[in-house]
N, CA, C and O atoms as a GROMACS GRO file, in nm:
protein
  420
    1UNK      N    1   8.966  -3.283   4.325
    1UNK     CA    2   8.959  -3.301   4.182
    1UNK      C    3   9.068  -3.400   4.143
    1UNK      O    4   9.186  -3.375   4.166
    2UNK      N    5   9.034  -3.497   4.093
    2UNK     CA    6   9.131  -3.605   4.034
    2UNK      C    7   9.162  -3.611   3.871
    2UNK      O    8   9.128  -3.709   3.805
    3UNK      N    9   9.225  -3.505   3.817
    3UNK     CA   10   9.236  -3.560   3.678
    3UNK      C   11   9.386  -3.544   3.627
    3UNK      O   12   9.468  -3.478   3.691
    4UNK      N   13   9.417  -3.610   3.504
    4UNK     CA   14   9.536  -3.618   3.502
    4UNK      C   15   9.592  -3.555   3.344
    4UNK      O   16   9.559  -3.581   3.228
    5UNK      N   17   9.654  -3.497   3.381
    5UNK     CA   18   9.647  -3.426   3.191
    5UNK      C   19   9.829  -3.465   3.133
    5UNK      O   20   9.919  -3.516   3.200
    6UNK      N   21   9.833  -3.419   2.993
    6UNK     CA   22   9.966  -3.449   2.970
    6UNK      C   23   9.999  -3.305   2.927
    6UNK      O   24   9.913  -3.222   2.900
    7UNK      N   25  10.167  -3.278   2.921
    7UNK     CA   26  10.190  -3.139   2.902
    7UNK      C   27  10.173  -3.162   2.720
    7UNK      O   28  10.225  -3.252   2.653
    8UNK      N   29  10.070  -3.035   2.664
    8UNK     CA   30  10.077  -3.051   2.508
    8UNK      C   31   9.903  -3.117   2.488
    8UNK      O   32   9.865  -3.139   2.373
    9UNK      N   33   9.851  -3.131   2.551
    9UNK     CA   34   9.722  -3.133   2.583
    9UNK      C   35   9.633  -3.049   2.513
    9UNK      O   36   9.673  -2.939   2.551
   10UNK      N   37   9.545  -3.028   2.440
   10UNK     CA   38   9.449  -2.882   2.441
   10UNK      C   39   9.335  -2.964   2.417
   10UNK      O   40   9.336  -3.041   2.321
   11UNK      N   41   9.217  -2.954   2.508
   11UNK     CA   42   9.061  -2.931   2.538
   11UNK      C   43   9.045  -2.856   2.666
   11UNK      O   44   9.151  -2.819   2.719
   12UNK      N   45   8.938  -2.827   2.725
   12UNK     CA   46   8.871  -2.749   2.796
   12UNK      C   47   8.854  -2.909   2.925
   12UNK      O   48   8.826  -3.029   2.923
   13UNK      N   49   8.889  -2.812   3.008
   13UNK     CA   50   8.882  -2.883   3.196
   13UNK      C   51   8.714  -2.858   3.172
   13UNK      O   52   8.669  -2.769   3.100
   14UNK      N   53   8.651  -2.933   3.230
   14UNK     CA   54   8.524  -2.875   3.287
   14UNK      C   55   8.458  -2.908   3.473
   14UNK      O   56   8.451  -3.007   3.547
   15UNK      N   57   8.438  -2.829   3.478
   15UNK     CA   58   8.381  -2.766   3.626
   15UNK      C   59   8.281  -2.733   3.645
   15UNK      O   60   8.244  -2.630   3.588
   16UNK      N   61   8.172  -2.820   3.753
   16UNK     CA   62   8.016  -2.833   3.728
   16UNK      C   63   8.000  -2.712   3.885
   16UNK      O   64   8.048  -2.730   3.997
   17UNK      N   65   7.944  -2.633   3.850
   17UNK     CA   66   7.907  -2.532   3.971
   17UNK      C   67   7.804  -2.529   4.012
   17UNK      O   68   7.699  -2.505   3.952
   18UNK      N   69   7.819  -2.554   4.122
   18UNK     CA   70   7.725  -2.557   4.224
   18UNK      C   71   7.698  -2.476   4.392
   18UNK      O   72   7.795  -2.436   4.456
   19UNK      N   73   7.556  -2.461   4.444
   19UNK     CA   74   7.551  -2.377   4.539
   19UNK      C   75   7.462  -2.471   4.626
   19UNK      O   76   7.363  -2.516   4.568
   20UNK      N   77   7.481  -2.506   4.750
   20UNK     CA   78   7.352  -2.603   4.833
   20UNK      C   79   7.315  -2.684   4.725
   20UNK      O   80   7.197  -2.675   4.692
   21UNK      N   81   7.387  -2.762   4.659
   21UNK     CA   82   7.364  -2.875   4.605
   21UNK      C   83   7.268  -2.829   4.446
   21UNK      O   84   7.217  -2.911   4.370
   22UNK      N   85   7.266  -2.732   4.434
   22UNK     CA   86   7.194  -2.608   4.307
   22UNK      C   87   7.286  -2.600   4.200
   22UNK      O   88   7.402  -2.575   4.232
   23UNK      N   89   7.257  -2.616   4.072
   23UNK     CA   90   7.317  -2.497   4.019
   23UNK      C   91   7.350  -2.373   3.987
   23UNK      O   92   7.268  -2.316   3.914
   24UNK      N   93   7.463  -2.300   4.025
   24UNK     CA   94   7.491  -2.206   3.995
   24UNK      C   95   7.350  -2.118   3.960
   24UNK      O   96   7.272  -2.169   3.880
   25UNK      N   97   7.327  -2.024   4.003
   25UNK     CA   98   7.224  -1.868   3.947
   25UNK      C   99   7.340  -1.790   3.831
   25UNK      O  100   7.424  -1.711   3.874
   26UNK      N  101   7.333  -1.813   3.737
   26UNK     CA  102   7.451  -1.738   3.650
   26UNK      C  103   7.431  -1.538   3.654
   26UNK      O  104   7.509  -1.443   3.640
   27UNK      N  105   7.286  -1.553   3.682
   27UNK     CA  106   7.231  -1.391   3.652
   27UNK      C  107   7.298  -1.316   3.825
   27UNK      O  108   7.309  -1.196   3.849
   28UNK      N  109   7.331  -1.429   3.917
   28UNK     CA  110   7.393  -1.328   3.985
   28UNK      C  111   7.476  -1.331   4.089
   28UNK      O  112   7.483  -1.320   4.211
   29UNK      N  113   7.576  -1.362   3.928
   29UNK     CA  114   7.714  -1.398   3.922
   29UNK      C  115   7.792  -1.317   3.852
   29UNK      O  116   7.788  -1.331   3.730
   30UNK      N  117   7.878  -1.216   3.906
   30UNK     CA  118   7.942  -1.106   3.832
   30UNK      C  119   8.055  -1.167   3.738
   30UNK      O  120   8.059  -1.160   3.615
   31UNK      N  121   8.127  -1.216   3.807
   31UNK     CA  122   8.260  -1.312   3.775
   31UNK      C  123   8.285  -1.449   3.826
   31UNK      O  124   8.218  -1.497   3.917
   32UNK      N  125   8.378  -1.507   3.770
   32UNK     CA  126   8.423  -1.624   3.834
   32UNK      C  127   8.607  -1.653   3.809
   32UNK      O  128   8.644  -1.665   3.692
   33UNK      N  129   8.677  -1.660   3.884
   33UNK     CA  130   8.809  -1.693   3.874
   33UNK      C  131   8.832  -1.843   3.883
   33UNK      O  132   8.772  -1.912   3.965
   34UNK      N  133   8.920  -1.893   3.794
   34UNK     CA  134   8.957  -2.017   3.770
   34UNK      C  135   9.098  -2.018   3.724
   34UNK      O  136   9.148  -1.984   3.616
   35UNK      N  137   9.168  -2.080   3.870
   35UNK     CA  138   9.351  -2.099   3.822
   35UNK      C  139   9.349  -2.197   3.847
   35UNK      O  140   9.272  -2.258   3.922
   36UNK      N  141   9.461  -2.241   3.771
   36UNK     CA  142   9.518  -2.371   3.725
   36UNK      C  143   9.670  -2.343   3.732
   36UNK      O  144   9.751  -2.281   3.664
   37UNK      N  145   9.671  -2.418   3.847
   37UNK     CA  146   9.868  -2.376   3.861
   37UNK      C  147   9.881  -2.221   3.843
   37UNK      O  148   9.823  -2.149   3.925
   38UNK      N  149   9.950  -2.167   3.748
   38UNK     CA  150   9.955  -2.021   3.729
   38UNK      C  151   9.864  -1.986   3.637
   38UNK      O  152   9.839  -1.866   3.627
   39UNK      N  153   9.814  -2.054   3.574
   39UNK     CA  154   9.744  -1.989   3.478
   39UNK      C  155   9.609  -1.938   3.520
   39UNK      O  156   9.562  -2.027   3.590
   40UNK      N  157   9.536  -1.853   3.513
   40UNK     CA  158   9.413  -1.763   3.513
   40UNK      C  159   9.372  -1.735   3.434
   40UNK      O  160   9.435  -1.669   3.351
   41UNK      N  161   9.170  -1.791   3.408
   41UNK     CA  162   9.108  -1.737   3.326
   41UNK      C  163   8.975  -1.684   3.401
   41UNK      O  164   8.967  -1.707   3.522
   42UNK      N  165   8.885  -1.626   3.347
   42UNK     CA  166   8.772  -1.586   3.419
   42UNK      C  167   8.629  -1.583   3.324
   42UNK      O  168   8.626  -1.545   3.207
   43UNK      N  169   8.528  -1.626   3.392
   43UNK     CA  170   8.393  -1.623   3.334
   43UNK      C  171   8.368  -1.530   3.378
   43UNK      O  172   8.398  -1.497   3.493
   44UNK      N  173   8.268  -1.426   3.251
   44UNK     CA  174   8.241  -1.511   3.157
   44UNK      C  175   8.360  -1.436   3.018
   44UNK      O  176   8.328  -1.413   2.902
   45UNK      N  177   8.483  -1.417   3.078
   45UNK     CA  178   8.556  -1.393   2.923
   45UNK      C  179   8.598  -1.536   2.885
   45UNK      O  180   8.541  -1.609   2.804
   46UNK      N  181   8.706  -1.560   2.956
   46UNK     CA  182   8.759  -1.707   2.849
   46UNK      C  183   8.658  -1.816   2.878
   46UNK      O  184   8.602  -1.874   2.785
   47UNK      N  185   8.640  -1.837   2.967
   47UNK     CA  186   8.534  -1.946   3.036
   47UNK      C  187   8.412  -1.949   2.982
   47UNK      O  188   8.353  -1.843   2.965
   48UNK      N  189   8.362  -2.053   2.952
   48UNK     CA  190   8.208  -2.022   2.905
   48UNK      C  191   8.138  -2.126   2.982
   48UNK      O  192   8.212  -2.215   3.025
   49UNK      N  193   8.011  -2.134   3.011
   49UNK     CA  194   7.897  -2.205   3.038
   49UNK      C  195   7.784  -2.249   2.968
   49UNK      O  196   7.734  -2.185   2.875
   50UNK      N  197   7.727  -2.394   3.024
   50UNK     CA  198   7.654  -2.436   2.927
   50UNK      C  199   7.616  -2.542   3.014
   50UNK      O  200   7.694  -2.619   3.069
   51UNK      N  201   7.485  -2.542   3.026
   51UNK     CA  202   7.443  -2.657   3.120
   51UNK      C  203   7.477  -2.709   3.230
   51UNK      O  204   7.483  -2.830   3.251
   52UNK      N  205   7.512  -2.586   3.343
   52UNK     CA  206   7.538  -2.609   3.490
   52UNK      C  207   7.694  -2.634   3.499
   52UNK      O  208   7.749  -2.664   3.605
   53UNK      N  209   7.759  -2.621   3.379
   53UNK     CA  210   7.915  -2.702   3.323
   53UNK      C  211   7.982  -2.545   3.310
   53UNK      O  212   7.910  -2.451   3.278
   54UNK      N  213   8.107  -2.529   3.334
   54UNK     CA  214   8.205  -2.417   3.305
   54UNK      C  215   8.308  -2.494   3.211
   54UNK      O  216   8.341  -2.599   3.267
   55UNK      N  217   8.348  -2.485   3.134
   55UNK     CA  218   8.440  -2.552   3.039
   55UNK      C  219   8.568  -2.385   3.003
   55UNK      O  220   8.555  -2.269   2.962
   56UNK      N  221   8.674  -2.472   3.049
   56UNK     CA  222   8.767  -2.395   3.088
   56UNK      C  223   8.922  -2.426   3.012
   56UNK      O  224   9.017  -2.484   3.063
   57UNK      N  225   8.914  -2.375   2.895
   57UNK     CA  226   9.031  -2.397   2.771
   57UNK      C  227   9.123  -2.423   2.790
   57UNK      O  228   9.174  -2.373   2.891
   58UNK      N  229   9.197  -2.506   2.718
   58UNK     CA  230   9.345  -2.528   2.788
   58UNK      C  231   9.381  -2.551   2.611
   58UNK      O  232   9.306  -2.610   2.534
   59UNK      N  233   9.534  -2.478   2.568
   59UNK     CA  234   9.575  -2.464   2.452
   59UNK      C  235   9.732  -2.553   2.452
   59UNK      O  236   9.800  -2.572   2.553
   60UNK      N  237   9.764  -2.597   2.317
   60UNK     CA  238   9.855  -2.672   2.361
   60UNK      C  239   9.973  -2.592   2.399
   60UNK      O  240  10.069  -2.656   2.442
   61UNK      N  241   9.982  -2.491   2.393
   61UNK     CA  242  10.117  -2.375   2.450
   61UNK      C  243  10.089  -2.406   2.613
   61UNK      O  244  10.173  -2.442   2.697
   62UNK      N  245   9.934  -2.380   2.633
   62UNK     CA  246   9.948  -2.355   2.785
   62UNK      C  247   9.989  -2.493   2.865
   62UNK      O  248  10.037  -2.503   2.978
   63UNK      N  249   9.962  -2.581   2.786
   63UNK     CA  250   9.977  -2.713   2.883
   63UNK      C  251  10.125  -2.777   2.862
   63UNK      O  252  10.179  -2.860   2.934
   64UNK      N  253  10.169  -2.725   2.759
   64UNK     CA  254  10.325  -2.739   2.762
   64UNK      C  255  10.418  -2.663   2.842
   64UNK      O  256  10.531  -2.700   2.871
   65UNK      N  257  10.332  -2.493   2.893
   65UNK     CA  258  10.447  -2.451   3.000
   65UNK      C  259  10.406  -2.452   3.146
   65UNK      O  260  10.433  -2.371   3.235
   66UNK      N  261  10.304  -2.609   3.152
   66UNK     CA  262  10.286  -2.677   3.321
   66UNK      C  263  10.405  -2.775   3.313
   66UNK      O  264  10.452  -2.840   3.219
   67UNK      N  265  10.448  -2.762   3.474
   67UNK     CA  266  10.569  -2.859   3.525
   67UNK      C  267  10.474  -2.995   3.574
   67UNK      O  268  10.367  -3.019   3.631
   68UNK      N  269  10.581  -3.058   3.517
   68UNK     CA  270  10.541  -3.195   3.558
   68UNK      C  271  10.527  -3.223   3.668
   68UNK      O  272  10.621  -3.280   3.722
   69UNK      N  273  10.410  -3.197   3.743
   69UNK     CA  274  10.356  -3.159   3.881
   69UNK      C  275  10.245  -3.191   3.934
   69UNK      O  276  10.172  -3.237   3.847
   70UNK      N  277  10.201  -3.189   4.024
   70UNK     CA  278  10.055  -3.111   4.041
   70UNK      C  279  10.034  -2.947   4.039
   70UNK      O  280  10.098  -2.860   4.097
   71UNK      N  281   9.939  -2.937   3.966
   71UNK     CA  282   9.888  -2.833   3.971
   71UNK      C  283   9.788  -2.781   4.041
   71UNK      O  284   9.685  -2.844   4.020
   72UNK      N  285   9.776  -2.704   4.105
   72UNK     CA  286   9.666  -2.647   4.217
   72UNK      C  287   9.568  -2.611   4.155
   72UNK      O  288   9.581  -2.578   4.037
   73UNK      N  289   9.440  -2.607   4.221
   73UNK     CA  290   9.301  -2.508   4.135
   73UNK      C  291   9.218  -2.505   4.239
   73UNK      O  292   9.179  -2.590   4.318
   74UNK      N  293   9.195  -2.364   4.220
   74UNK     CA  294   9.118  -2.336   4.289
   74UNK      C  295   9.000  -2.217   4.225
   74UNK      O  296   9.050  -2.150   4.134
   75UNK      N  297   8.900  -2.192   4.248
   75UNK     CA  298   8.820  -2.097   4.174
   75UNK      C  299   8.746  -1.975   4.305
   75UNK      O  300   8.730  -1.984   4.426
   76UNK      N  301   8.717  -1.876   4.210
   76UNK     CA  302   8.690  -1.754   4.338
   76UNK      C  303   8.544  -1.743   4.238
   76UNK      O  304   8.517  -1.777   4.123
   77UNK      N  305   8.470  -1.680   4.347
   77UNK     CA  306   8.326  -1.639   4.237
   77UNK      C  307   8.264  -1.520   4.362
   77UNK      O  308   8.232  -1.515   4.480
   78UNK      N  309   8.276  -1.428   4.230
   78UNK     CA  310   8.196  -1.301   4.313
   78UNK      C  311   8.090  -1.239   4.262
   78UNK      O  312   8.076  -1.175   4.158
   79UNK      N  313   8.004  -1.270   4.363
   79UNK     CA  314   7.846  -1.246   4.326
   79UNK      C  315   7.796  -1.070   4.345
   79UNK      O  316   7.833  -0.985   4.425
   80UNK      N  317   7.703  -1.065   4.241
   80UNK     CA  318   7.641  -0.967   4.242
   80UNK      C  319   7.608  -0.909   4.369
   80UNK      O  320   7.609  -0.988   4.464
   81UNK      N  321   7.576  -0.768   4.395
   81UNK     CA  322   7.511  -0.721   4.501
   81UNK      C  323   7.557  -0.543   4.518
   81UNK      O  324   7.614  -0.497   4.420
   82UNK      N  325   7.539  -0.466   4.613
   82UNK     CA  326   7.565  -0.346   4.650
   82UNK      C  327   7.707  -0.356   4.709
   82UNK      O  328   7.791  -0.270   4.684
   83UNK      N  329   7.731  -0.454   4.780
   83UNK     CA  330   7.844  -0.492   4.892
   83UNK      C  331   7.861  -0.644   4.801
   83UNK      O  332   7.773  -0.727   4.820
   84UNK      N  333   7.961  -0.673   4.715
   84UNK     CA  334   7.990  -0.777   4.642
   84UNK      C  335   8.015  -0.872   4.761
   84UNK      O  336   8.065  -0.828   4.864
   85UNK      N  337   7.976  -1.030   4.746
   85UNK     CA  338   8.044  -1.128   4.813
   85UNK      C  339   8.136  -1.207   4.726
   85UNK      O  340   8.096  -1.242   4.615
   86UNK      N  341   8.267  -1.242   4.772
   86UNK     CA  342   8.320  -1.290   4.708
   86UNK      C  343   8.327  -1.473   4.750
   86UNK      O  344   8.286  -1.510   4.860
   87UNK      N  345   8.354  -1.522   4.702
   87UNK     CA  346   8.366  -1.677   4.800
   87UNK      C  347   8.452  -1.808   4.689
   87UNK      O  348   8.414  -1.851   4.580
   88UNK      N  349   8.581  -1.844   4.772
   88UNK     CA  350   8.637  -1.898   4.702
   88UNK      C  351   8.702  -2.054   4.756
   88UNK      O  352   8.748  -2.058   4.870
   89UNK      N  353   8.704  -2.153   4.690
   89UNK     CA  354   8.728  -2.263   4.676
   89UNK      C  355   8.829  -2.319   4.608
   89UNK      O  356   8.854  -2.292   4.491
   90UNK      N  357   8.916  -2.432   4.704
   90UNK     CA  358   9.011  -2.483   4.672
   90UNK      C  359   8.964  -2.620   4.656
   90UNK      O  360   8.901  -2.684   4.741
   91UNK      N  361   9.023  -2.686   4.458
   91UNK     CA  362   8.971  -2.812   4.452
   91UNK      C  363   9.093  -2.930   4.443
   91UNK      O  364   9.109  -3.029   4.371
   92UNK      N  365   9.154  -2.883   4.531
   92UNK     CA  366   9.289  -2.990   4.526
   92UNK      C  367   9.340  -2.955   4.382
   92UNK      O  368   9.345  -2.838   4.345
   93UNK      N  369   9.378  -3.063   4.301
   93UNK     CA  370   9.503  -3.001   4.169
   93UNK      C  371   9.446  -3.123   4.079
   93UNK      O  372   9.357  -3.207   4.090
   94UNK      N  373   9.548  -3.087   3.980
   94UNK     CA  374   9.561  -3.149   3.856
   94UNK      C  375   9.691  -3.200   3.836
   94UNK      O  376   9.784  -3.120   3.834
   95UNK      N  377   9.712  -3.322   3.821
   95UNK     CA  378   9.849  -3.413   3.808
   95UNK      C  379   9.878  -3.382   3.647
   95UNK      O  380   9.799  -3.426   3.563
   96UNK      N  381  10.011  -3.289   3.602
   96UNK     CA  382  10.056  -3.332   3.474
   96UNK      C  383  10.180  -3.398   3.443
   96UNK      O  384  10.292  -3.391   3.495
   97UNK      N  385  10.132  -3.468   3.339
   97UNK     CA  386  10.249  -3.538   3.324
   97UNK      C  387  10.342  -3.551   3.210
   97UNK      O  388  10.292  -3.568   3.099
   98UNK      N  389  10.483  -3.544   3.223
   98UNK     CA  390  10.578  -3.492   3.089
   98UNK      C  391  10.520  -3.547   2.998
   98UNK      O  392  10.451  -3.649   3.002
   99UNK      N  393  10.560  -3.447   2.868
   99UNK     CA  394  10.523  -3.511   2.722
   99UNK      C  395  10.700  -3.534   2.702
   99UNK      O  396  10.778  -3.482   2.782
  100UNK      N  397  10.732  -3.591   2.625
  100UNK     CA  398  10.850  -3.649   2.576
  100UNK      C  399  10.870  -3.540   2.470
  100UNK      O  400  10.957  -3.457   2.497
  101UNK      N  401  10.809  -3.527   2.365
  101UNK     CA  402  10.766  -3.434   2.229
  101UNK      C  403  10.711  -3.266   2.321
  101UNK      O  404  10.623  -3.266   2.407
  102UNK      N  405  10.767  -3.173   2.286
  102UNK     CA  406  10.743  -3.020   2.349
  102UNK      C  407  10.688  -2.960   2.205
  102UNK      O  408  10.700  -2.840   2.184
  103UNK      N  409  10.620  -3.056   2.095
  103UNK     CA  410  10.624  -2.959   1.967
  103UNK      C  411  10.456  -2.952   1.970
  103UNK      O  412  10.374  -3.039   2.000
  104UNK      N  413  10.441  -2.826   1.930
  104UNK     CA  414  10.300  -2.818   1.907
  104UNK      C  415  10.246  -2.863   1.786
  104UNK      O  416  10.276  -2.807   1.680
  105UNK      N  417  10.178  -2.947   1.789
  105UNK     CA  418  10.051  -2.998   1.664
  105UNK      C  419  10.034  -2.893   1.612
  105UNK      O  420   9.953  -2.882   1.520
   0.00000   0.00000   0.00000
């Protein structure tokens, strides 16, 4: 994943899910984990979907307390079943970069 954000930032990351080149079956899909550096959210509470797309919030508090870093991400998704499978993926990180200004809009 190549993107580059600034700290003080707020829109939604988005993350196109996919299975064998498919989109995502959402009906059987219990959860999905999505961190970002430390932060954790999960579909379908904070996370929402919409056209094969996960759009994944980012507020300007949260992007002001990322270090001027890369940030790691990786997402877990555990599918429906009797015996849950879980299966999780690392998408390389997210480069942020200092804001000068720490004040929230």
């Amino acid at each position: 994943m190549s993107l580059k954000i600034m700290q003080g930032d707020q829109y939604a990351i988005v993350f196109t899910g996919t299975q064998n080149g498919e989109p995502l079956d959402l009906s059987k899909i219990e959860m999905i984990e999505f961190i970002v550096g430390k932060l954790r959210k999960t579909y379908p509470d904070e996370v929402t979907a919409r056209d094969g797309k996960f759009y994944f919030p980012l507020t300007q508090e949260e992007t002001l307390g990322f270090k001027s870093a890369m940030q790691s991400v990786q997402i877990r998704v555990k599918f429906v079943g009797a015996e849950p499978v879980v299966v999780g993926v690392s998408l390389g990180g997210i480069r942020v970069t200092d804001a000068i200004s720490k004040v929230v809009l």
